[in-house]
C-alpha positions as protocol buffer text, in pm:
chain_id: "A"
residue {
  index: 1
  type: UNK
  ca { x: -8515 y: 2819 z: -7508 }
}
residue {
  index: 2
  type: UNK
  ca { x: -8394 y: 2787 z: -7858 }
}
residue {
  index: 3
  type: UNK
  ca { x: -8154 y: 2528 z: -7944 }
}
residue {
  index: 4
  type: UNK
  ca { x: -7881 y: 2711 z: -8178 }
}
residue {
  index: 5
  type: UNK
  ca { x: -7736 y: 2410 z: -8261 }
}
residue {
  index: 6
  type: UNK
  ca { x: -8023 y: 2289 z: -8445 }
}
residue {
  index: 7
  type: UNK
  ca { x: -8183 y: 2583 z: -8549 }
}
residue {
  index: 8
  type: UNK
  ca { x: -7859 y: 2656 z: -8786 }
}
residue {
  index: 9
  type: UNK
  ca { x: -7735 y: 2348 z: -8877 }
}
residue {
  index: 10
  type: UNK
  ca { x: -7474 y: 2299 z: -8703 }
}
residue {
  index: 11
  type: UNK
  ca { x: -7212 y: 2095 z: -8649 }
}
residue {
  index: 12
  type: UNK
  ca { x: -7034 y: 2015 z: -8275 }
}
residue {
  index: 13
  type: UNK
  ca { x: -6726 y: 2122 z: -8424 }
}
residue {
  index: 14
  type: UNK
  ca { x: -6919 y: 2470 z: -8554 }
}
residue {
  index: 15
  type: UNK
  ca { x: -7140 y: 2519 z: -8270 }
}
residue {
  index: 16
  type: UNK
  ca { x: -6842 y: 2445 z: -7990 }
}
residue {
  index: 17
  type: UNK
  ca { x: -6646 y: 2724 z: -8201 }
}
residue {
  index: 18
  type: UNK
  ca { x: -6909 y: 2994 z: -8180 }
}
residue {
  index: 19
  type: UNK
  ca { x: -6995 y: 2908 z: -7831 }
}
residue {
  index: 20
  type: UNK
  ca { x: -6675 y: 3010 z: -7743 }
}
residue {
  index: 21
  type: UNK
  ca { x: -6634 y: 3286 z: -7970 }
}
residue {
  index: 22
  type: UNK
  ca { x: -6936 y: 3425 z: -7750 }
}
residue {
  index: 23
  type: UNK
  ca { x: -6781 y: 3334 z: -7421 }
}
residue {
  index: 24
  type: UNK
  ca { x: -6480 y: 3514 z: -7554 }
}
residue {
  index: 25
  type: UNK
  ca { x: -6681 y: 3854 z: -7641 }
}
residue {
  index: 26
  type: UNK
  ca { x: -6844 y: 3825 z: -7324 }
}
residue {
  index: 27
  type: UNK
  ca { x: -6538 y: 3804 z: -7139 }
}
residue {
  index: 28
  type: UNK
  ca { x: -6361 y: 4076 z: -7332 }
}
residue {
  index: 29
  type: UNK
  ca { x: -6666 y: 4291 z: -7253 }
}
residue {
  index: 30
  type: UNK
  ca { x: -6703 y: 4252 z: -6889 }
}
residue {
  index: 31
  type: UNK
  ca { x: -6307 y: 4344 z: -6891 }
}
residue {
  index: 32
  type: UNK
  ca { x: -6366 y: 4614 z: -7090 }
}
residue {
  index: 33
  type: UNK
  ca { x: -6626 y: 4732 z: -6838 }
}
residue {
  index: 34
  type: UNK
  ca { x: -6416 y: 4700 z: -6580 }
}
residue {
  index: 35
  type: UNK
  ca { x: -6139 y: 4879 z: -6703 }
}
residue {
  index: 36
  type: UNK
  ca { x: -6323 y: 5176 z: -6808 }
}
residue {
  index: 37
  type: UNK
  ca { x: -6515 y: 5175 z: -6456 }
}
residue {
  index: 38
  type: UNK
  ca { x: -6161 y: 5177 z: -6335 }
}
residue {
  index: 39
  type: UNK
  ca { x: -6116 y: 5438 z: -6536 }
}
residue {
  index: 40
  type: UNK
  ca { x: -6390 y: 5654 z: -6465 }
}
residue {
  index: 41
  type: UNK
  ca { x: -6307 y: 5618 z: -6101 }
}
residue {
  index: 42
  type: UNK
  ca { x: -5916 y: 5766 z: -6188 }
}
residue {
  index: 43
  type: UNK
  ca { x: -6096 y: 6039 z: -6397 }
}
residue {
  index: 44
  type: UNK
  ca { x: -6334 y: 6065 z: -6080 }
}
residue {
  index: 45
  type: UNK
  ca { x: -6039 y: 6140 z: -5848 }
}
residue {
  index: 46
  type: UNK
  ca { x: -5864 y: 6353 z: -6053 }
}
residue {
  index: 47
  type: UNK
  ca { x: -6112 y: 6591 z: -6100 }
}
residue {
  index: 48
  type: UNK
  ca { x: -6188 y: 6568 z: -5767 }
}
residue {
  index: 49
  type: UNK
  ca { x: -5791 y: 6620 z: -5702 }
}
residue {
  index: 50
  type: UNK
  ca { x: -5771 y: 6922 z: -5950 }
}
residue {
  index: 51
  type: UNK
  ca { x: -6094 y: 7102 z: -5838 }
}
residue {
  index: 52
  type: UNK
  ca { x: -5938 y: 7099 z: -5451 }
}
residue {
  index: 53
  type: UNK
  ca { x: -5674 y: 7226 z: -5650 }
}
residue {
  index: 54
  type: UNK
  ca { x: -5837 y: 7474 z: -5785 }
}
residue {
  index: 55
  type: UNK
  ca { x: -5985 y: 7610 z: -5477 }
}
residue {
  index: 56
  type: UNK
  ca { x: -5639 y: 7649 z: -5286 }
}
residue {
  index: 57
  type: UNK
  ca { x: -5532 y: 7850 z: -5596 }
}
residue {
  index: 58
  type: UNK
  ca { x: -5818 y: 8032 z: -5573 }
}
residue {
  index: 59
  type: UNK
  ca { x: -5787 y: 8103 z: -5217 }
}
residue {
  index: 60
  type: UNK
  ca { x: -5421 y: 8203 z: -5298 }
}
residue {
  index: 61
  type: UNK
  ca { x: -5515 y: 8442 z: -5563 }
}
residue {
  index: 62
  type: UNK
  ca { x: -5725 y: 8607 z: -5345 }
}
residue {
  index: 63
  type: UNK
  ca { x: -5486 y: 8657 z: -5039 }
}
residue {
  index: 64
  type: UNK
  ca { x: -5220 y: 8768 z: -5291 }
}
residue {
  index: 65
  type: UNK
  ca { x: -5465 y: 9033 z: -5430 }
}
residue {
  index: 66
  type: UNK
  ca { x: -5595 y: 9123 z: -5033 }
}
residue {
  index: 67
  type: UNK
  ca { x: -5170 y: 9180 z: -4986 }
}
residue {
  index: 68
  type: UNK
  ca { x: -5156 y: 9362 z: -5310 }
}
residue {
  index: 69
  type: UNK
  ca { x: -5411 y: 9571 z: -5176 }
}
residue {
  index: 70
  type: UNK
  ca { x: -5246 y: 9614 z: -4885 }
}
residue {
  index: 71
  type: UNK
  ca { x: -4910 y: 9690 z: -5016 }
}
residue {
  index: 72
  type: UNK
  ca { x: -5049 y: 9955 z: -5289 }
}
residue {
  index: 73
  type: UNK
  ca { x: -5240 y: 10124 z: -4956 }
}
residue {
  index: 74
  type: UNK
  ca { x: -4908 y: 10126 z: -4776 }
}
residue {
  index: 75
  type: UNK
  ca { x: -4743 y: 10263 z: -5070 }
}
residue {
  index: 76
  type: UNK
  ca { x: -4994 y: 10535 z: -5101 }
}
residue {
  index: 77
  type: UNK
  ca { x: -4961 y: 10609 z: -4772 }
}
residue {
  index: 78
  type: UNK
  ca { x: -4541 y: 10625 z: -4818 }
}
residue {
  index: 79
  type: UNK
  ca { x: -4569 y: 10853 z: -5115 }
}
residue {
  index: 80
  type: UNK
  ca { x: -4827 y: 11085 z: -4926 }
}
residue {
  index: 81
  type: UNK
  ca { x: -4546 y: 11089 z: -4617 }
}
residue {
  index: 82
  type: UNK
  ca { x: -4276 y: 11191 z: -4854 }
}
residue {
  index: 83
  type: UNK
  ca { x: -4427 y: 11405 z: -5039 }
}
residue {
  index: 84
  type: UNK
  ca { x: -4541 y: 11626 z: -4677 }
}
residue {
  index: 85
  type: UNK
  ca { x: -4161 y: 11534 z: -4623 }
}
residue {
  index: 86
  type: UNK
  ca { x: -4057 y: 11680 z: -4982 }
}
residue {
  index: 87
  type: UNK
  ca { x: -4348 y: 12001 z: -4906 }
}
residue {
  index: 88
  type: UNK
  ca { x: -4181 y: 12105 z: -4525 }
}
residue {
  index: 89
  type: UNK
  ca { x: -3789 y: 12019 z: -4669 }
}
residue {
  index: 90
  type: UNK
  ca { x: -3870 y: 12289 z: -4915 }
}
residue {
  index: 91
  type: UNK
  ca { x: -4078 y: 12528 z: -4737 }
}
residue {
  index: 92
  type: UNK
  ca { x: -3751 y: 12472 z: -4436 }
}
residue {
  index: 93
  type: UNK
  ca { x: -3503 y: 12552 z: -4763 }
}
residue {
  index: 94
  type: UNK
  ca { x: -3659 y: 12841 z: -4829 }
}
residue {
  index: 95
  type: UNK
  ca { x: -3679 y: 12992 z: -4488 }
}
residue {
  index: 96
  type: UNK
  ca { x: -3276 y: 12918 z: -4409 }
}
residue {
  index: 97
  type: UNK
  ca { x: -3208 y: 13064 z: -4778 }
}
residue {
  index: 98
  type: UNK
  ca { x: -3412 y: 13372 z: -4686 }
}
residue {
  index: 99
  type: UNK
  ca { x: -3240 y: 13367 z: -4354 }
}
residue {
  index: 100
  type: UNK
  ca { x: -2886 y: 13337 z: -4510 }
}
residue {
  index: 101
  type: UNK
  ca { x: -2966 y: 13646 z: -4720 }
}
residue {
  index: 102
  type: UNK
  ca { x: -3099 y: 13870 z: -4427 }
}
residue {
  index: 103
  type: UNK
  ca { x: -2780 y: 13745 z: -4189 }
}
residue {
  index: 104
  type: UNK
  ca { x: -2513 y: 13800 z: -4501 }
}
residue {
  index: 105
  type: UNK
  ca { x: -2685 y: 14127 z: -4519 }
}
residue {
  index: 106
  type: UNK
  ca { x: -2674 y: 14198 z: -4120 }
}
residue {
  index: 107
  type: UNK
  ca { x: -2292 y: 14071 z: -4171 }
}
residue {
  index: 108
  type: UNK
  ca { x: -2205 y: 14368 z: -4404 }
}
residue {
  index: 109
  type: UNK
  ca { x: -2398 y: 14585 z: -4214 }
}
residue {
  index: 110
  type: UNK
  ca { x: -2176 y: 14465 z: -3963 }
}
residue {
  index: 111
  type: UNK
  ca { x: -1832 y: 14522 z: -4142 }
}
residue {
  index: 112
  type: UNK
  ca { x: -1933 y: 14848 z: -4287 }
}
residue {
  index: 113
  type: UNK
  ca { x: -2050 y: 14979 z: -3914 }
}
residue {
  index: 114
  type: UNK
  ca { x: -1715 y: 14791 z: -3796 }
}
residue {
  index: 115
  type: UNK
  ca { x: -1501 y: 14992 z: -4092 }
}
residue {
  index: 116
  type: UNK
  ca { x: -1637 y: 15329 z: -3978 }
}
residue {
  index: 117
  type: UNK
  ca { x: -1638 y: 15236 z: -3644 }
}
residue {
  index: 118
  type: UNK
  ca { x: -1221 y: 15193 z: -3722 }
}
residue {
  index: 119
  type: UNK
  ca { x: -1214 y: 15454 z: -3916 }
}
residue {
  index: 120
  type: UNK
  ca { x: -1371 y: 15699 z: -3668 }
}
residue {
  index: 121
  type: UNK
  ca { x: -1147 y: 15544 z: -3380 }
}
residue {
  index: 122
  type: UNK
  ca { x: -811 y: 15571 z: -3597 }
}
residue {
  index: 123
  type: UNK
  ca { x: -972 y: 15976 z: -3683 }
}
residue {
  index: 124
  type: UNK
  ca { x: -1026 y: 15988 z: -3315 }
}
residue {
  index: 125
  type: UNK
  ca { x: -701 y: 15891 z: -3239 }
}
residue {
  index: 126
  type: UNK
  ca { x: -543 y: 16099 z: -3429 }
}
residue {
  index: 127
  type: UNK
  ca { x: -680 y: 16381 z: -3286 }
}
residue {
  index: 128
  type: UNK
  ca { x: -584 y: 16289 z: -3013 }
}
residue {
  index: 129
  type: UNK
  ca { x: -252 y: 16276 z: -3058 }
}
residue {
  index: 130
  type: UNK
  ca { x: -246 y: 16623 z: -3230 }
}
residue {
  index: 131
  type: UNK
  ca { x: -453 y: 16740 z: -2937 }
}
residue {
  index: 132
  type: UNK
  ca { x: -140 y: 16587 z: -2696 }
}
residue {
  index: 133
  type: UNK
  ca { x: 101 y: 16734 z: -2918 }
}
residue {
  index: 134
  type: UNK
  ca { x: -60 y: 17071 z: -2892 }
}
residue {
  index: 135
  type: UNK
  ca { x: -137 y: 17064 z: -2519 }
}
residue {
  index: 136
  type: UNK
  ca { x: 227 y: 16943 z: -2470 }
}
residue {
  index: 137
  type: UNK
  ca { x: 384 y: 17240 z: -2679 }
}
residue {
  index: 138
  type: UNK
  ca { x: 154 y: 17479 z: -2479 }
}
residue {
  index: 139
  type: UNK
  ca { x: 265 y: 17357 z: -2144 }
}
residue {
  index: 140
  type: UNK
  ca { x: 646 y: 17369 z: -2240 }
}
């Protein structure tokens, strides 16, 4: 073991003073050490914190993309619905249109037969009438 002391010249006064300036470094070290183990350990935890983190957000990205799935399938599935919906509302449109036009048609059939039908009664009637008028003068 080497005696400083001697070694440097030194005096009690000098060799008291760097003793403790060593005691002092050593100290401020081992607190030093300590704080950054205590700060490794608080790094430690929060990665350890933000990678459980990161696997819930992960897990939540993915259900949200499985129910965007979903909800674009359903969708699809909707549009194809209305659009057999739009396909038979139009295809029904066009068969009461073209049954409109052949019953508007039947319905002036229908008057006109209805007119002449009238007319032939009122033609009929009178007739008639002349046919009373003339059997009545003959019977007088």
């Amino acid at each position: 073991q080497i005696d400083l002391k001697t070694a440097f010249s030194l005096s009690q006064n000098e060799y008291d003073s760097i003793k403790n300036e060593i005691k002092n470094c050593i100290k401020s070290l081992l607190e030093k050490e300590k704080e950054q183990k205590f700060a490794i350990a608080e790094l430690s935890n929060q990665v350890e914190s933000h990678r459980i983190d990161s696997d819930q957000n992960l897990d939540e990205v993915h259900q949200l993309e499985f129910d965007l799935d979903s909800q674009r399938q359903a969708r699809a599935a909707i549009e194809k619905r209305y659009e057999a919906l739009q396909a038979q509302r139009r295809k029904e449109n066009k068969l009461w249109k073209e049954e409109k036009k052949e019953l508007r048609s039947r319905c002036m059939q229908l008057s006109h037969k209805q007119t002449s039908h009238t007319s032939t009664i009122y033609k009929k009637e009178r007739d008639f009438s002349k046919l009373q008028e003339t059997v009545g003068r003959n019977s007088s």
